[in-house]
Each structure stands twice: as structure tokens, then as C-alpha cells.
C-alpha atoms as a printed R data frame, in Angstrom:
   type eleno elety resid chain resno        x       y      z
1  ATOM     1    CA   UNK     A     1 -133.209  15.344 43.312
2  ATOM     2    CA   UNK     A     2 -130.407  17.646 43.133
3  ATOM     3    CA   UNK     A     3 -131.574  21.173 41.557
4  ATOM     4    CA   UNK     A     4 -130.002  21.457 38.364
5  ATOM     5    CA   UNK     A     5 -129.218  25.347 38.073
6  ATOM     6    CA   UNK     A     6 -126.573  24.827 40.860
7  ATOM     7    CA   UNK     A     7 -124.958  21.667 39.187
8  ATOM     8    CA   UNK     A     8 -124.665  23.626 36.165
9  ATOM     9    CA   UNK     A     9 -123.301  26.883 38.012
10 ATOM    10    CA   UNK     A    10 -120.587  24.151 40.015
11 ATOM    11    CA   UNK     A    11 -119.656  22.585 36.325
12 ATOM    12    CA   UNK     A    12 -119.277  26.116 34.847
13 ATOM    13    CA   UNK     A    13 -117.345  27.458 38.180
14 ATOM    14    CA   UNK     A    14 -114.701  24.352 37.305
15 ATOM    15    CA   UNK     A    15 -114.079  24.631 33.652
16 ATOM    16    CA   UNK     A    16 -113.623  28.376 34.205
17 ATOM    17    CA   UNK     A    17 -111.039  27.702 36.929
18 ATOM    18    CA   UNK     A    18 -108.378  26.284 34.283
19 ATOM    19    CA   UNK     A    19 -105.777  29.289 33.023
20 ATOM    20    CA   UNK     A    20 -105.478  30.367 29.851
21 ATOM    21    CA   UNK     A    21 -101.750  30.189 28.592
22 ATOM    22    CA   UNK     A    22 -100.466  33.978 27.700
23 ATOM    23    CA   UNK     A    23  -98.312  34.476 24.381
24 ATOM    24    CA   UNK     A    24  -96.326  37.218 26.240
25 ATOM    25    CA   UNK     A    25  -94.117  35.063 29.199
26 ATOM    26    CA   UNK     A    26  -91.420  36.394 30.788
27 ATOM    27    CA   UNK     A    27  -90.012  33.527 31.191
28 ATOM    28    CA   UNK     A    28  -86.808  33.141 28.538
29 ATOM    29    CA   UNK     A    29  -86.476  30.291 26.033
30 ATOM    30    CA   UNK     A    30  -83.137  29.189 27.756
31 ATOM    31    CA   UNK     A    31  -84.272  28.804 31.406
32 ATOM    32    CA   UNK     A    32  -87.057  26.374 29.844
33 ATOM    33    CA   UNK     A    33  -84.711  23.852 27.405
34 ATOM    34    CA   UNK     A    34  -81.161  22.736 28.672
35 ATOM    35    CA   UNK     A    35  -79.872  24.323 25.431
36 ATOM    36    CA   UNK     A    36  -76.489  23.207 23.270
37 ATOM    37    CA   UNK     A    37  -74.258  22.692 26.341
38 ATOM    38    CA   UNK     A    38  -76.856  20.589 27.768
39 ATOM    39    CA   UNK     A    39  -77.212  18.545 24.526
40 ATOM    40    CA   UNK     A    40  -73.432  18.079 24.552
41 ATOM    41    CA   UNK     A    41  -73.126  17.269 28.064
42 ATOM    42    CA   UNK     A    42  -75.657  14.505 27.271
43 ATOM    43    CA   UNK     A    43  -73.992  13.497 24.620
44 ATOM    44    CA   UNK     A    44  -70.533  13.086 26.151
45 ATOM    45    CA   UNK     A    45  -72.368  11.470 29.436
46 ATOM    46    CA   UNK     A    46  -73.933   8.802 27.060
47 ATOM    47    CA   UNK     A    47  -69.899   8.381 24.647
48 ATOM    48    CA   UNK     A    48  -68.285   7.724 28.380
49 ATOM    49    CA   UNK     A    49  -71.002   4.878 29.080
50 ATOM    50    CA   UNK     A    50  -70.932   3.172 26.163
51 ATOM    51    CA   UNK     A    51  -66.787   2.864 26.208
52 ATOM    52    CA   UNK     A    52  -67.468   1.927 29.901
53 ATOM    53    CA   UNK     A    53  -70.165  -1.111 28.938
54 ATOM    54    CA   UNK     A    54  -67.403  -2.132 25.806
55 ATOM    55    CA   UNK     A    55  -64.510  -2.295 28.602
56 ATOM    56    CA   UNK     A    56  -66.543  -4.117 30.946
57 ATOM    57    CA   UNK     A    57  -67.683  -6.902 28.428
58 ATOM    58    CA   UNK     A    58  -64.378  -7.033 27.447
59 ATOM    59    CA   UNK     A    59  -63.190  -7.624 31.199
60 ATOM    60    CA   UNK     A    60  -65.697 -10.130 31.778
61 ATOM    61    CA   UNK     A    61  -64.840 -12.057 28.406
62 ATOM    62    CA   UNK     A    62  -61.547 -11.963 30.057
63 ATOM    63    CA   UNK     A    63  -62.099 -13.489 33.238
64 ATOM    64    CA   UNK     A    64  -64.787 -16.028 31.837
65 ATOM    65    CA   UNK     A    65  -61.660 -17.350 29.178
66 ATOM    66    CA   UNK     A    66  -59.303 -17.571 32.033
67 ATOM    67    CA   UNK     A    67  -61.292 -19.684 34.131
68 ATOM    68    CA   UNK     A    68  -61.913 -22.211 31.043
69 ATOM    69    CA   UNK     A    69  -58.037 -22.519 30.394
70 ATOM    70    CA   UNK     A    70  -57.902 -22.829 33.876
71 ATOM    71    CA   UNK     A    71  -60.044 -25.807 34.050
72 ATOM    72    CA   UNK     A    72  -58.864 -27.343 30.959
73 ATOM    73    CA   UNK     A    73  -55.211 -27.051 32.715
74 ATOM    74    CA   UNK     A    74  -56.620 -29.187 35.657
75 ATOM    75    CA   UNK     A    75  -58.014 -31.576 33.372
76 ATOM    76    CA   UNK     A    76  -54.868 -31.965 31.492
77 ATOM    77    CA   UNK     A    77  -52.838 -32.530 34.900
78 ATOM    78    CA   UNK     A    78  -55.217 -34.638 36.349
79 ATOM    79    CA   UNK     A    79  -55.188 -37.167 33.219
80 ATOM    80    CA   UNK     A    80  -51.537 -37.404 33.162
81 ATOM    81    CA   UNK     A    81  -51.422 -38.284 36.774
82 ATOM    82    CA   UNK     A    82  -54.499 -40.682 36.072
83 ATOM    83    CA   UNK     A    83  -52.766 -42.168 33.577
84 ATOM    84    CA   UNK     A    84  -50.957 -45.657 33.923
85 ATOM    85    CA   UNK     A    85  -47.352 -45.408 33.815
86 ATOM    86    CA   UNK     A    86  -45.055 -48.089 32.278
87 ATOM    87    CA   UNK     A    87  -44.203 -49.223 35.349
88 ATOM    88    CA   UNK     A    88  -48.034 -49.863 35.873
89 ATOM    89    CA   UNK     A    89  -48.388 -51.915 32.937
90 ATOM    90    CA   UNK     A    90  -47.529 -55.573 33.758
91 ATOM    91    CA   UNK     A    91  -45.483 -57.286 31.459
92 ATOM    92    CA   UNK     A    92  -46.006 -60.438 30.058
């Protein structure tokens, strides 16, 4: 059985070991947040993707109605030339 005085010594060793945060830093308030030009920077970055996502959807919409008039075209053309003539017809 493990003596109990030096688990207790090991225990106190660790939660000693943590450090306590000072109120006096040298470290300045701007080096820590990105600030206002940060926050606009953001802001533009996240204005220029949205106007990119509207354009593409809009280019995509694009393309996807082209290809239907497209196909309608073909089926259009390939009725007509499907389609008896009145030479075709035999007459009576």
C-alpha cells in the first residue's frame, strides 16, 4: 500500500504548479484583440463573399436555364422532322 503522506505531498506539488494570473501584464490590450481594423477587415472579407456566392448562383441559374432551352430546342426540331409531311399522308 502506497504511503499516503507522499501521495498527498505529489497532489499538493501539482495543484501548486498551476500560475496564478497577475493584474499588472505588460502585455497591451491591442497586441491581444485584432482591434477596429481587424473587425472591418472581417467585415469587408465576409461583404466580398457573400456578392461572390450571389454571382455564382446567379451563373449557375444561368447555365442550368440554357441547357433546358437547349433541350426543349432539340425536342422541338426533332418533332417537326418526326412529323409526317403531306406528302406522307396517302390520299384517298
Amino acid at each position: 500500500m502506497p504511503d499516503l503522506s507522499a501521495l498527498t505531498a505529489v497532489v499538493l506539488v501539482g495543484a501548486d504548479a498551476t500560475p496564478s494570473p497577475t493584474p499588472s501584464s505588460s502585455v497591451s490590450e491591442d497586441a491581444v484583440t485584432p482591434g477596429v481594423v481587424g473587425f472591418f477587415i472581417t467585415a469587408a472579407i465576409v461583404v466580398v463573399v457573400v456578392f461572390l456566392m450571389i454571382d455564382m448562383v446567379r451563373r449557375m441559374r444561368r447555365v442550368r436555364y440554357r441547357e433546358e432551352a437547349r433541350e426543349k430546342i432539340a425536342a422541338e426540331l426533332e418533332q417537326r422532322t418526326s412529323a409526317p409531311t403531306p406528302d406522307d399522308v396517302p390520299n384517298d
